[in-house]
C-alpha positions in Angstrom: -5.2 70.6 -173.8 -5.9 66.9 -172.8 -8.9 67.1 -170.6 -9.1 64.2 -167.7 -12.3 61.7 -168.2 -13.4 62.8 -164.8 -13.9 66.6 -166.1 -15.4 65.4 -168.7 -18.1 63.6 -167.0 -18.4 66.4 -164.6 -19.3 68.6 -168.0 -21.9 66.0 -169.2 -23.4 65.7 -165.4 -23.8 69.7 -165.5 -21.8 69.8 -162.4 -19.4 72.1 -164.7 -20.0 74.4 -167.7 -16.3 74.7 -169.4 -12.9 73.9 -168.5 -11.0 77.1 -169.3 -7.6 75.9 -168.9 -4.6 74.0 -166.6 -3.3 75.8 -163.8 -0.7 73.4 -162.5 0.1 70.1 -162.1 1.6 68.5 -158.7 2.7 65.7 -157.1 -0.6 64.1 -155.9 -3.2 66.0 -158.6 -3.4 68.3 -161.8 -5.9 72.0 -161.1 -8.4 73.3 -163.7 -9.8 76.6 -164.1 -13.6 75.8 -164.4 -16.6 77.6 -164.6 -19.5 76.4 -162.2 -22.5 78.4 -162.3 -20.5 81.3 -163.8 -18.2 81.6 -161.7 -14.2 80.4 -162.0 -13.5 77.7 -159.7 -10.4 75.4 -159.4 -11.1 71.5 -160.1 -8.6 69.7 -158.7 -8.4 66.2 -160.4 -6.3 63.7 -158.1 -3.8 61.6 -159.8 -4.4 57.5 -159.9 -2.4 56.3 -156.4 0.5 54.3 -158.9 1.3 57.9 -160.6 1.4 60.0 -157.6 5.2 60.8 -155.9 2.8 61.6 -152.7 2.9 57.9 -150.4 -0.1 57.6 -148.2 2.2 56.4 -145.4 1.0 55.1 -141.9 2.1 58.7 -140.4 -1.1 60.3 -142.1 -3.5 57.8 -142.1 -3.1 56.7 -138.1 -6.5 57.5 -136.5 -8.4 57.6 -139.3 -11.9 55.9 -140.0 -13.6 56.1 -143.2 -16.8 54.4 -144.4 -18.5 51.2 -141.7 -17.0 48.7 -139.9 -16.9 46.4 -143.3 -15.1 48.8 -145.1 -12.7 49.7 -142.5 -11.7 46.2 -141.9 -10.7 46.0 -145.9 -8.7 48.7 -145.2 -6.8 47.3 -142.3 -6.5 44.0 -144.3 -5.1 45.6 -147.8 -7.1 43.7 -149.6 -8.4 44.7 -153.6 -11.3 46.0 -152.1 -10.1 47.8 -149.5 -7.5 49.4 -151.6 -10.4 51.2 -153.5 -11.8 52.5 -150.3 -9.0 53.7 -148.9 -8.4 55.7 -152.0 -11.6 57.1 -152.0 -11.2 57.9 -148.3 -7.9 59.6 -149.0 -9.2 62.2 -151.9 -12.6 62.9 -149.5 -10.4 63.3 -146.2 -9.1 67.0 -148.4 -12.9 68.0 -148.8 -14.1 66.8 -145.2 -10.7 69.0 -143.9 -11.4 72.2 -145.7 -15.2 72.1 -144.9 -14.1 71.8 -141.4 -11.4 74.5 -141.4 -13.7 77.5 -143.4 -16.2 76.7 -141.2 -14.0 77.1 -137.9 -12.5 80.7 -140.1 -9.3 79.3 -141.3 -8.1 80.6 -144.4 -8.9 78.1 -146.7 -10.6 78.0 -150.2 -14.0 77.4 -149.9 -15.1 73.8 -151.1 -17.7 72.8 -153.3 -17.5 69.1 -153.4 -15.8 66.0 -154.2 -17.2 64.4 -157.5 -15.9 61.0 -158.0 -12.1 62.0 -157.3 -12.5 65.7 -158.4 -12.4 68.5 -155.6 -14.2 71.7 -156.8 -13.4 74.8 -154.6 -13.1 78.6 -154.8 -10.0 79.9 -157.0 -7.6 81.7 -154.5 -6.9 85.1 -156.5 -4.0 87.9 -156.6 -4.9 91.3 -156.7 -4.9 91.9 -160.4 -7.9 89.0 -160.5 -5.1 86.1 -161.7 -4.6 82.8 -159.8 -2.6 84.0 -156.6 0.6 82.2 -156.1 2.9 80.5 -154.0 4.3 82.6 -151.4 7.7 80.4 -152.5 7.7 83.0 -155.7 7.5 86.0 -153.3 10.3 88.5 -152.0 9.3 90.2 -148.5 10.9 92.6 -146.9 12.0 92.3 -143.5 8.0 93.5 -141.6 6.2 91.8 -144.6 8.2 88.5 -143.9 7.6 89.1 -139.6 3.9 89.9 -140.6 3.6 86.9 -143.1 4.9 84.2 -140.6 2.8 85.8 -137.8 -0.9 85.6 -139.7 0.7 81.8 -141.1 1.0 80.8 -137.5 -2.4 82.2 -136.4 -4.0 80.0 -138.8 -2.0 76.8 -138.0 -2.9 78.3 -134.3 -6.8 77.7 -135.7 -6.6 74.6 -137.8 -5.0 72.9 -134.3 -7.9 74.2 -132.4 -10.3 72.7 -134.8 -8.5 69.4 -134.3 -6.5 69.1 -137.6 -2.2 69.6 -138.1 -1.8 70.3 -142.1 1.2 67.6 -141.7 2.4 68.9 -145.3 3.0 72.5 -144.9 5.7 74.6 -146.5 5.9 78.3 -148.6 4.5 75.9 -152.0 1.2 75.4 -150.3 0.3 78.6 -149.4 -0.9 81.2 -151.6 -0.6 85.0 -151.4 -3.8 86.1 -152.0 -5.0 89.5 -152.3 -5.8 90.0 -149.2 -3.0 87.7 -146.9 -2.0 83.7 -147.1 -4.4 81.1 -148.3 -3.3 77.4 -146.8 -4.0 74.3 -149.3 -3.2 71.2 -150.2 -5.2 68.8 -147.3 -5.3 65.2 -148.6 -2.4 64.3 -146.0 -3.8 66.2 -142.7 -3.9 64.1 -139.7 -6.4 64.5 -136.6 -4.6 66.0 -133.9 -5.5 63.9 -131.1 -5.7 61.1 -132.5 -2.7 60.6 -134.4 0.2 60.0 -132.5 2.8 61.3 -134.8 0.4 64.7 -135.0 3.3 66.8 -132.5 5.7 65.6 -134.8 4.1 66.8 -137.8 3.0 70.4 -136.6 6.2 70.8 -135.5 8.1 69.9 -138.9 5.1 72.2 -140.7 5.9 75.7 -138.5 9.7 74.6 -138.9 9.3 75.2 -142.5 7.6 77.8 -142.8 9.8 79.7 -140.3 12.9 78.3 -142.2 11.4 79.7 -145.9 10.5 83.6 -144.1 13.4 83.3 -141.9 15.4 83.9 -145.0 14.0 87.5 -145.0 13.7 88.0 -141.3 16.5 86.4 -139.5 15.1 87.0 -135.9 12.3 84.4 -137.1 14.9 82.0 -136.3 14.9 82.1 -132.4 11.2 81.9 -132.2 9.2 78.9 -131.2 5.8 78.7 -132.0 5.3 75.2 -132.6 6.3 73.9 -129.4 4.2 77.2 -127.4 0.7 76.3 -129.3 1.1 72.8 -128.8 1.7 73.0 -125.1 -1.2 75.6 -124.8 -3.7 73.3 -126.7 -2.7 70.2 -124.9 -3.9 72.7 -121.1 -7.0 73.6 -123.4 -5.3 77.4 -123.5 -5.4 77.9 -127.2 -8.4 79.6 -129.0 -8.7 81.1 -132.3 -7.7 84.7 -131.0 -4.9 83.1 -128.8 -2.0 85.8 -129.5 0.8 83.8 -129.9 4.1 85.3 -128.9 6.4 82.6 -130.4 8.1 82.1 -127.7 7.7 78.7 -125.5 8.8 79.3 -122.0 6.7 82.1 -122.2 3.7 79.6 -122.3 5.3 77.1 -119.5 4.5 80.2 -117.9 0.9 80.3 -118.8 0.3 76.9 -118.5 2.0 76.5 -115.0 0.1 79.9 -113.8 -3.1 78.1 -115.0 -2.2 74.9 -113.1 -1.9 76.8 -110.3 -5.5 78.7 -110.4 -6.8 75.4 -111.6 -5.5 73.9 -108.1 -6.8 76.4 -106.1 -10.5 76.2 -108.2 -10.6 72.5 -107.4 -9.6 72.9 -103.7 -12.3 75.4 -102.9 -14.4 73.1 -104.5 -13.4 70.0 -102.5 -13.9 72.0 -99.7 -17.1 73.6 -100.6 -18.6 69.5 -101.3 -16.8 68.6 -97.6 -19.0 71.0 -96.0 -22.4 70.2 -98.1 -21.7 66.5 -96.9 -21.3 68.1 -93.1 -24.2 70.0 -92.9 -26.5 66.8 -94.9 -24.9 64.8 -92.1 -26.3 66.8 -89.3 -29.3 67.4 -90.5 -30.0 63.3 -90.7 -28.8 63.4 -87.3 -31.5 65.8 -86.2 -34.0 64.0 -88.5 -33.1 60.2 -86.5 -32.7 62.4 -82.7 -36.3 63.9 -83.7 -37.7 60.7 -84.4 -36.4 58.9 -80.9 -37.5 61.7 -78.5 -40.8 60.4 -76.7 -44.2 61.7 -77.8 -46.1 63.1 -74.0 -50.0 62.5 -74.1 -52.3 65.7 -74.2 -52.7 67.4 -70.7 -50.4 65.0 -68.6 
């Protein structure tokens, strides 16, 4: 087993006690089994930038900021130096995502840190205790496949309402853990309001995972879940425990009801404020009237 330097010096820092073997190798980095405090974890070691298939292209890193003003101005330049950074800002954007996304309750491995390009995190298992795989290596039955893409498109539901679109989702980066899908793979997530190809990339990551369950549950096909929980986030509709129905007129529904109640709310407000202004007007007209009436000496 060739062991990457970076796991090696994780071994000497005591950050790890023993690599127990490879799990898989992808496009953009190579996963470990580890043990870390006695416990197997996953160590993801992230490929140097030349060997990975993975581009960093302007779609995924529009919006971001990493590091100060210095560091970012490398980075817009392309210079040596910035190269570096941006690099390093590319492998922690994964860690910063995923410690986002468990904290907001999306199903994500839990992360323990990013040690100088090596992302230690929780090991996603099966039922029998073995590394759970890809939902790509799964067969479904029709209900399994319409239950499957529903709980998938819950969690997108909750990453976009913590602000993040995966931007690189398909049935090879989820895993069928023992108890439902685990979403992975974040190095390429983009900030959903402030990347302006961020529809376009939600949209592509439902469409393929609709396409891959769509093959066991054809009715999957005729939803639309990408366009409804986009168009509900943008009215500030979508929570968490938004129940998603898939289908996107359906939501121009909601959202135009909502415009609607919203309309009425501000009116009765602007009319509420026009009559606090009336009543503070005459009451400074009684204050100055007050003031002008003539003041009669005692007993005359």
């Amino acid at each position: 087993m060739q062991i990457p330097d970076g796991l090696k010096a994780l071994i000497d820092d005591g950050f790890i006690q023993e690599i127990i073997r490879p799990l898989k190798s992808g496009k953009e980095a190579a996963v470990f089994l580890v043990l870390v405090d006695g416990q197997v974890c996953a160590a993801k070691v992230y490929k140097q930038a030349h060997l990975r298939n993975f581009r960093q292209r302007q779609d995924y890193v529009e919006g971001r900021q990493a590091g100060n003003s210095r560091d970012q101005r490398a980075m817009d330049r392309g210079t040596r130096f910035g190269k570096q950074k941006r690099e390093e800002a590319w492998q922690n954007a994964e860690s910063d995502t995923m410690r986002k996304l468990h904290a907001a309750g999306v199903r994500v491995p839990r992360p323990h840190g990013n040690h100088d390009g090596i992302l230690l995190m929780d090991l996603v298992t099966y039922a029998d205790g073995q590394p759970a795989p890809q939902i790509a290596a799964g067969r479904f039955d029709r209900l399994a496949a319409v239950q499957f893409h529903r709980r998938i498109m819950q969690e997108i539901a909750k990453m976009l309402c913590a602000g993040v679109v995966h931007a690189d989702l398909s049935e090879f980066n989820i895993l069928e853990a023992n108890d439902g899908p685990i979403i992975i793979d974040f190095p390429q997530a983009v900030d959903a309001a402030r990347n302006n190809n961020a529809k376009r990339l939600l949209l592509r990551d439902v469409a393929n995972v609709t396409r891959f369950f769509a093959r066991f549950a054809a009715e999957l096909r005729r939803t639309d879940y990408g366009n409804e929980m986009w168009l509900l986030n943008e009215q500030r509709l979508l929570k968490p425990d938004t129940a998603l129905t898939g289908k996107f007129q359906a939501a121009r529904g909601v959202v135009d009801a909502n415009i609607v109640l919203q309309a009425i709310e501000d009116a009765k407000r602007d009319a509420a404020k026009r009559e606090e202004v009336k009543r503070w007007r005459e009451d400074k007209k009684k204050e100055a009237s007050q003031k002008k009436a003539p003041v009669r000496a005692p007993g005359r």
